[in-house]
N, C-alpha and C positions, 0 to 999 in steps of 0.2 A: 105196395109197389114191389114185384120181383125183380130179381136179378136176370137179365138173359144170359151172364155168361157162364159157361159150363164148367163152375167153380167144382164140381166132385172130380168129373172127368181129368181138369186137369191137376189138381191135386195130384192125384195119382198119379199121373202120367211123368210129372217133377218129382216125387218119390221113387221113382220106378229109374228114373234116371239118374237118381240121384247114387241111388243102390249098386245099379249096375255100371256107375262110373268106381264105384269105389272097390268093386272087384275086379275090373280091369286094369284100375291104377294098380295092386296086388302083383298083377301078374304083369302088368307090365314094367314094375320097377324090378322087377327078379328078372326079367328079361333082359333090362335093363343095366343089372349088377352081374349076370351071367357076360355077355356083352364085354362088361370093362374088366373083365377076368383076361379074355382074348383079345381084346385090344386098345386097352389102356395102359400108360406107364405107370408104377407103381403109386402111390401117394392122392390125390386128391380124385383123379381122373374118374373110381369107380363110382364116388358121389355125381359127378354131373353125369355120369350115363344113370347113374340109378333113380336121378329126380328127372332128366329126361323123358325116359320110361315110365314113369308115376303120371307125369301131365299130359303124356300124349295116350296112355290109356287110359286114364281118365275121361281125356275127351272122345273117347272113341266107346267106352264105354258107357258113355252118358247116352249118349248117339242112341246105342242098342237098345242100351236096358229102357227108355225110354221109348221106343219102337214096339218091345215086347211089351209093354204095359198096354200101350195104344193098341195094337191088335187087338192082345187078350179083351178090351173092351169093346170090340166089334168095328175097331177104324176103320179109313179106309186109305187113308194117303199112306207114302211108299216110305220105305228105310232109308234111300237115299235124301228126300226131306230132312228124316231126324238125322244123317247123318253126317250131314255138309253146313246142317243149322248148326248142331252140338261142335264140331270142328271151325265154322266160322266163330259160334263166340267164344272159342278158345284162344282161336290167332288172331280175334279184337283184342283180348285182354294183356299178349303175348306181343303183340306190338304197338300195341297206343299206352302201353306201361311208362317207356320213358317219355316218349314226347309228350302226355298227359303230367308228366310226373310223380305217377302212382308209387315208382317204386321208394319212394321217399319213408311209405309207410308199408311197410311189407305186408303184416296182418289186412291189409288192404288188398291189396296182391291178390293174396294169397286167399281172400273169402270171394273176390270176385271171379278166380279159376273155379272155384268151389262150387259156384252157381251161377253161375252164367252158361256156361254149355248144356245143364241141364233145364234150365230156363227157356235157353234160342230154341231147345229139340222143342221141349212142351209146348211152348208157345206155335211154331213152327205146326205142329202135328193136330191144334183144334180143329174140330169140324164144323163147318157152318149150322148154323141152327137153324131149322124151319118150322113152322107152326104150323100143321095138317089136320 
């Protein structure tokens, strides 16, 4: 009995995502910590701009890098796909956090941002299978 679902393809595809959310979280917490240089009061302020910046590049880099993997395999659906899927399962995790009461257990939290936005892109991004 085989499998029909395109277990390589998306492998990759969630690796790929996973990757290239974690280089944009990089740049977007520096972005983020530049930010509360200029406009933040001194003391706490430049942490919530700099994890700000981490999870919203994050999920914008899940998006991409996730998109670039799909191409490079010859896909065919669009970036905006991967990239409103990777941002919607950001701001599921971002807002059903307290009403679920996720944030009771933070490591919770904080592994469902982890992989969920690169999860929604992959999943978002398979291509239908046909037998020819």
């Amino acid at each position: 009995m085989t499998s029909s679902f395109p277990w390589k393809p998306f492998g990759l595809t969630l690796r790929g995502g996973i990757v290239g959310g974690l280089i944009l979280a990089v740049l977007g917490a520096l972005v983020g910590l530049t930010l509360s240089k200029l406009l933040a009061p001194p003391g706490w302020g430049g942490l919530l701009y700099t994890l700000q910046g981490l999870i919203y590049g994050y999920g914008i880099g899940a998006g991409t890098g996730a998109y670039a993997i799909h191409k490079r395999l010859g896909g065919q659906r669009t970036f905006t796909r991967a990239f409103f899927s990777a941002l919607t399962g950001l701001f599921a995790i971002i807002f059903l956090a307290e009403p679920l009461h996720l944030d009771t257990f933070q490591p919770l939290v904080w592994g469902l941002l982890f992989i969920l936005p690169p999860l929604t892109a992959a999943l978002m991004l398979l291509e239908p299978i046909t037998d020819n």
